[in-house]
C-alpha positions in Angstrom: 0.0 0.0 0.0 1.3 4.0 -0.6 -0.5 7.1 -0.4 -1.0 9.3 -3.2 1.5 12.3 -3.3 -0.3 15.0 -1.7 -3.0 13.7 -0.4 -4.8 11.5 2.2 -5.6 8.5 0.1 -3.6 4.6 0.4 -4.0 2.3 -2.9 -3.3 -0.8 -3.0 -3.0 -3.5 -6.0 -4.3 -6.8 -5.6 -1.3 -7.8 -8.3 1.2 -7.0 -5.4 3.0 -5.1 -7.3 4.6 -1.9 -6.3 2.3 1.5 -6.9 4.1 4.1 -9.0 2.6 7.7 -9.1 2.4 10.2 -12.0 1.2 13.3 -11.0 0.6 15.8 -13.2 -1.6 19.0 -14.0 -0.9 18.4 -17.9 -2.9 14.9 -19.0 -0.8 15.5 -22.2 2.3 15.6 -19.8 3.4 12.6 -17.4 6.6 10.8 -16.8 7.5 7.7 -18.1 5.9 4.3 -16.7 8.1 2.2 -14.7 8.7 -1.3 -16.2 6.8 -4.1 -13.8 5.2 -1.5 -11.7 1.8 -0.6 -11.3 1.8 2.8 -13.0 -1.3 4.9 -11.5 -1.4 8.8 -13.7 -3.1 10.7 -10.7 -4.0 14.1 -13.0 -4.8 17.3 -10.3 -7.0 20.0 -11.3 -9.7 22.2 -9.8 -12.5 20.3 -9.1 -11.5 16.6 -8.9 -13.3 14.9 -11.9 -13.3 14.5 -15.6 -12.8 12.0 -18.2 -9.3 11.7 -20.0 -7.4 8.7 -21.2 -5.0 6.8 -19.7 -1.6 7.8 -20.4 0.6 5.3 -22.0 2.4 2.8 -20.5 -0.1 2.6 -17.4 -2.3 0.8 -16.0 -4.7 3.1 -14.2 -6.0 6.7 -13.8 -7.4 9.0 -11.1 -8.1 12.5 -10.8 -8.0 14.3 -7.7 -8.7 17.7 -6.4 -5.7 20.3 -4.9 -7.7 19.5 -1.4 -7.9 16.6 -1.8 -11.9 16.5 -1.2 -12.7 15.1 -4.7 -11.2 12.0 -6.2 -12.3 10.1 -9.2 -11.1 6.4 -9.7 -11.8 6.9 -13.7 -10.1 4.0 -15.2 -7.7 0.8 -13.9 -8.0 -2.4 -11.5 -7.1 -1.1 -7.8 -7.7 -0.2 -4.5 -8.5 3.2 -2.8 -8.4 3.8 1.2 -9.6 7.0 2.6 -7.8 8.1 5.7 -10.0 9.9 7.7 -10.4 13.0 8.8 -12.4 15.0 5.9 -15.6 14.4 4.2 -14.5 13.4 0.5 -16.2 12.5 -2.6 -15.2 9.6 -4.1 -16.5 8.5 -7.4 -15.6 4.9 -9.3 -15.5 4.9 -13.1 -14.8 2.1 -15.2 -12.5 -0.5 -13.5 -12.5 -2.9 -10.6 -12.1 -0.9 -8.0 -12.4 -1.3 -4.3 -13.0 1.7 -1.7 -12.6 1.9 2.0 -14.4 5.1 2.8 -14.4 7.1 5.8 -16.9 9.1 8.5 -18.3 11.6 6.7 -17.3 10.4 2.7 -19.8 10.3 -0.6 -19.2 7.3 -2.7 -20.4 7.1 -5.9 -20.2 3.5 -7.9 -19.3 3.5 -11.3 -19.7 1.2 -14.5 -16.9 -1.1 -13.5 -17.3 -5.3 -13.7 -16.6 -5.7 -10.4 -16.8 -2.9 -7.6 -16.8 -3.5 -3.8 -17.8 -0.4 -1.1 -16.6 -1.0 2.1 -18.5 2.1 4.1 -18.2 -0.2 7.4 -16.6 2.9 9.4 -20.3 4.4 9.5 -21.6 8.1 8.8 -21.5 7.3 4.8 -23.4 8.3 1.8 -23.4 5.6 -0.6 -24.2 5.3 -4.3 -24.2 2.3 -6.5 -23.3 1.8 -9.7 -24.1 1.2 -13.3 -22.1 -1.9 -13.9 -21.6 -5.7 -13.1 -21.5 -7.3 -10.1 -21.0 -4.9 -6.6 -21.0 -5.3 -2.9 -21.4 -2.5 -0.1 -20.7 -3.1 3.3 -22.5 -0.8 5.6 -21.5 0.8 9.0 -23.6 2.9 11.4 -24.9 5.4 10.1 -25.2 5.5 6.3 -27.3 5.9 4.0 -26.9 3.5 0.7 -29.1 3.4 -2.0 -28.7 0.7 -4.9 -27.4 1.3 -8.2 -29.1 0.2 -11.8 -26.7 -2.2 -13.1 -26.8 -6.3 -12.5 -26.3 -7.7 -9.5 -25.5 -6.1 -6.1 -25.4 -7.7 -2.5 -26.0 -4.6 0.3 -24.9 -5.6 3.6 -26.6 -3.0 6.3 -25.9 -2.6 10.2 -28.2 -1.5 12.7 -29.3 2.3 12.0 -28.9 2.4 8.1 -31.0 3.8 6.0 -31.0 1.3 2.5 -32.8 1.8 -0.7 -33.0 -0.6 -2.9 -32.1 0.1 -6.7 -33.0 -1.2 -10.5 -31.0 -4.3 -10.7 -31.0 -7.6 -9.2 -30.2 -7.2 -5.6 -29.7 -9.0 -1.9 -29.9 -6.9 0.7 -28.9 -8.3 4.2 -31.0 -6.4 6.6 -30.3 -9.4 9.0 -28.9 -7.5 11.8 -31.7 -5.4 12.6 -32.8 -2.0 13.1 -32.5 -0.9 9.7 -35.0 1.2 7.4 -35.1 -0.6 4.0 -36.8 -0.1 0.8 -37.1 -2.1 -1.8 -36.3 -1.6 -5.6 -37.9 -0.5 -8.7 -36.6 -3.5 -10.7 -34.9 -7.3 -11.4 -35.2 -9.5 -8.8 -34.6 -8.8 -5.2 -34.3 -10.2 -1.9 -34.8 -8.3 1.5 -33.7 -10.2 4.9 -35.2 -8.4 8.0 -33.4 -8.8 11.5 -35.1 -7.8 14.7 -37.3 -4.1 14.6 -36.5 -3.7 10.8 -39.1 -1.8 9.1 -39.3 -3.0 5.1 -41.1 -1.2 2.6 -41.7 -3.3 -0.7 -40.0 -2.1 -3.9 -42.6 -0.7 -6.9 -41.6 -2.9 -9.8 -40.1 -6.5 -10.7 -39.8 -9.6 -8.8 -39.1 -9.4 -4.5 -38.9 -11.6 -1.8 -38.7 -10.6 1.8 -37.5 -12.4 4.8 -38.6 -11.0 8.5 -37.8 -11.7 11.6 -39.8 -10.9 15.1 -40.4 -7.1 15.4 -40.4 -6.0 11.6 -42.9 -4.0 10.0 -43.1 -5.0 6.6 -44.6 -3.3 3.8 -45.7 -4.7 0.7 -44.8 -2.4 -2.1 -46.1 -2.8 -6.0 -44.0 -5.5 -6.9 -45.0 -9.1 -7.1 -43.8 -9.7 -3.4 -43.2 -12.8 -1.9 -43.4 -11.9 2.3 -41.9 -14.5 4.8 -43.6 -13.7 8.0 -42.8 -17.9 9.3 -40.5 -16.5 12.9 -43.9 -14.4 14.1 -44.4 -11.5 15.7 -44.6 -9.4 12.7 -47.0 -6.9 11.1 -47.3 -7.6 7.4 -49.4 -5.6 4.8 -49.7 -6.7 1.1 -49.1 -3.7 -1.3 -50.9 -3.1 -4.4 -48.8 -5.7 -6.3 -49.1 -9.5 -6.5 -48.5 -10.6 -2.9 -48.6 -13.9 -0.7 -47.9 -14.5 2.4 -46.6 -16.8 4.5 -47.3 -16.2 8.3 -46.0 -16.9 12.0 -47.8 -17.2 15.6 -48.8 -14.0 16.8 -48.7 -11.9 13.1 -50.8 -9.1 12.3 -51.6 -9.8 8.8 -53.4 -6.8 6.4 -53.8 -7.9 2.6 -53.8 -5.9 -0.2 -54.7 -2.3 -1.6 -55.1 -0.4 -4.1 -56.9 -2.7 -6.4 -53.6 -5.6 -5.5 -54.0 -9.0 -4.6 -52.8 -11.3 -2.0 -52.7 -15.0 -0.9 -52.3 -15.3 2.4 -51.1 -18.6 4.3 -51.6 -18.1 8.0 -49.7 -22.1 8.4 -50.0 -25.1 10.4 -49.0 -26.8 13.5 -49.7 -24.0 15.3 -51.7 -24.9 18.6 -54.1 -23.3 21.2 -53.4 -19.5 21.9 -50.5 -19.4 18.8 -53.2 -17.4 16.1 -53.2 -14.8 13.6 -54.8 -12.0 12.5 -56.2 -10.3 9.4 -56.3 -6.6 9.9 -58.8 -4.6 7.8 -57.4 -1.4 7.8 -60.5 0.4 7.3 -59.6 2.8 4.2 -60.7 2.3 0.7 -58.4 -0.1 -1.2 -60.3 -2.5 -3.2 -57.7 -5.6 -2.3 -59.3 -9.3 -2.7 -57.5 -11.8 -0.3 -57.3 -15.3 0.0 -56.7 -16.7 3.2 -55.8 -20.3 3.7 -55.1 -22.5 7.1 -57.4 -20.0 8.9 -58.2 -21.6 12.5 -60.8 -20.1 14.4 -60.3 -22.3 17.7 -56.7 -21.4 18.0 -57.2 -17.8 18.1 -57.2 -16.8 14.3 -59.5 -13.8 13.8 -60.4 -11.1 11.5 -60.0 -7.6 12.8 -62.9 -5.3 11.6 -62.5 -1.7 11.6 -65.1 -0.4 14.1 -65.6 2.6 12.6 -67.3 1.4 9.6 -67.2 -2.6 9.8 -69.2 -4.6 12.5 -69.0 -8.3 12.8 -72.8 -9.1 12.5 -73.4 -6.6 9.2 -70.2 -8.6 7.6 -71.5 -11.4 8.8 -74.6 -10.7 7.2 -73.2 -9.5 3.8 -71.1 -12.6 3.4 -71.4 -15.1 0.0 -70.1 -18.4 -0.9 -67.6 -18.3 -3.2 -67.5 -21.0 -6.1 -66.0 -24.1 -4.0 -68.1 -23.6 -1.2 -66.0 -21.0 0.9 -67.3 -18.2 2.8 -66.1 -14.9 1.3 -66.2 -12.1 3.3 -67.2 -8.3 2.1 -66.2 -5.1 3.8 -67.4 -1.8 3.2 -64.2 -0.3 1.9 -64.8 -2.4 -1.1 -62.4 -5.2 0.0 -63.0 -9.1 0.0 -61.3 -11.9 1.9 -61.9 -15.5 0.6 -61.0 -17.8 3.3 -60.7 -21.4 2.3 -61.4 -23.9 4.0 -64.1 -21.9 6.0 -67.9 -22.9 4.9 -70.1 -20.2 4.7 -72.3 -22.0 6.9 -69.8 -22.4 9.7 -68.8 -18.7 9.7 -70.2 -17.1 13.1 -69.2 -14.0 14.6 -66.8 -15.3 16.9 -64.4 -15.1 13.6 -64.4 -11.6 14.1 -62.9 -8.7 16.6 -62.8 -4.9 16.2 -60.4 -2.3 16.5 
């Protein structure tokens, strides 16, 4: 590792090899490569950033500011290690790179193959990029939102902020406490950890994974939700959504004209139900419920306000296999198979 002349930054090369600077004002002017070096052109001017080619002879290119505040990793395989102390801006271009930023930092990912983020000292802004595969680490803190290109793995810490971006993406939410939203494209996959709260993205393919304490939010994707460890309040967005739930979820299906399949599970005993919360507003979502068990404490929550259990008992039909589907006044349905329409009673029912 050696630090850029005049400046605050380490790089490394993967190669092993030995770094060898050419600084220089003049693009058009720079010394000669060293034979069997790594030759990085590191080209000053005012404001840190631009486009020019790499001078001949070597193997990368950066452009940094006379403070040092702006850097550019425009072209080359190698690594870049902010020391800290000052709130940089750091953007990757077209190479492999890999960045260790510090408190305070902007990192912006670029269109290389291969990039990896590592904003694990905390207090980060973080941008992905346009290009292959990428990987940000996340410390306390920051605030990372995905990038558009293919595929992308976001690791978070507790007190992140994460948004997801248009590629296909993994973020690992797993350690809990985190604010994450989901995409707006590919396919992605959202692990929750303990008091996450997960909005769903609004286009392409997601699944989510939560864990006891998460709110999760179904967005507008077609959204698979994992609600299996419990304890959990779910709602389906106005995608495609189903639903797999846990002993003691609160469960609310669909809006805004989406759908949901909702799968409450089994070998669940006494005093280990679920609930379907109705959340009273005008949506237009049709559910179907499945495993629904009314002598284990499985309910349907009415909203008081404008839903009673007799007049929903009352407005109830059979659907075309024989189960009881439920109408509330906020234009919603919930088909719950399984559930004859003669054997629905009010005791299926509570208020809130």
């Amino acid at each position: 590792m050696a630090s850029v002349p005049g400046s605050h930054y380490d790089v490394f090369v993967t190669t092993g090899q030995t770094a060898n600077f050419g600084v220089t004002s003049d693009p058009n002017s720079v010394r000669a490569a060293v034979s069997g070096e790594f030759n990085l052109e590191v080209v000053t001017n005012g404001n840190g950033t631009g486009s020019v080619a790499t001078a001949p002879g070597y193997q990368g290119l950066a452009i940094l500011a006379p403070d040092g505040r702006v850097l550019t990793a425009a072209h080359g395989d190698y690594g870049i290690v902010d020391n800290p102390g000052a709130s940089d801006l750091i953007t990757l271009g077209d190479g492999n790179v890999s960045v260790g930023g510090a408190s305070g930092d902007t990192i912006l990912g670029g269109t290389g193959a291969s990039q990896f983020i590592d904003a694990h000292l905390g207090h980060q802004s973080v941008v992905g990029g346009n290009g292959g595969n990428q990987m940000i680490w996340g410390g306390a803190g920051d605030t990372i939102q995905g990038g558009s290109g293919g595929n992308e793995t976001i690791g978070g810490v507790a007190g992140n902020i994460i948004i997801g971006g248009a590629g296909n993406e993994f973020i690992d939410g797993s350690r809990g406490g985190q604010s994450i939203v989901g995409g707006i494209g590919g396919n992605e996959t959202i692990w929750g950890g303990t008091g996450d709260t997960i909005l769903g993205g609004s286009a392409g393919n997601e699944t989510i994974g939560g864990a006891a304490g998460d709110t999760i939010l179904g967005g507008a994707a077609n959204t698979f939700i994992d609600g299996g460890r419990g304890s959990q309040s779910i709602a389906g967005g106005s995608g495609n959504t189903t639903v797999w739930g846990g002993c003691g979820d609160t469960v609310q299906g669909a809006s805004a004209g989406g759908t949901a399949m909702i799968a409450f599970g089994t070998g669940r005993g006494v005093g280990q139900g679920e609930t379907l919360w109705d959340n009273g507003t005008t949506s237009g979502g049709n559910d179907t419920v499945v495993d629904f068990t009314q002598s284990i404490g499985d309910r349907i929550s009415l909203n008081a306000a404008s839903d009673s259990p007799n007049s929903v008992l009352a407005s109830a039909t059979q659907g075309s296999s024989g189960d009881a589907v439920v109408h509330l006044s906020d234009g919603s349905s919930m088909t719950i198979l399984g559930v004859p329409l003669a054997s629905l009673t009010t005791s299926y029912f509570t208020t809130h």
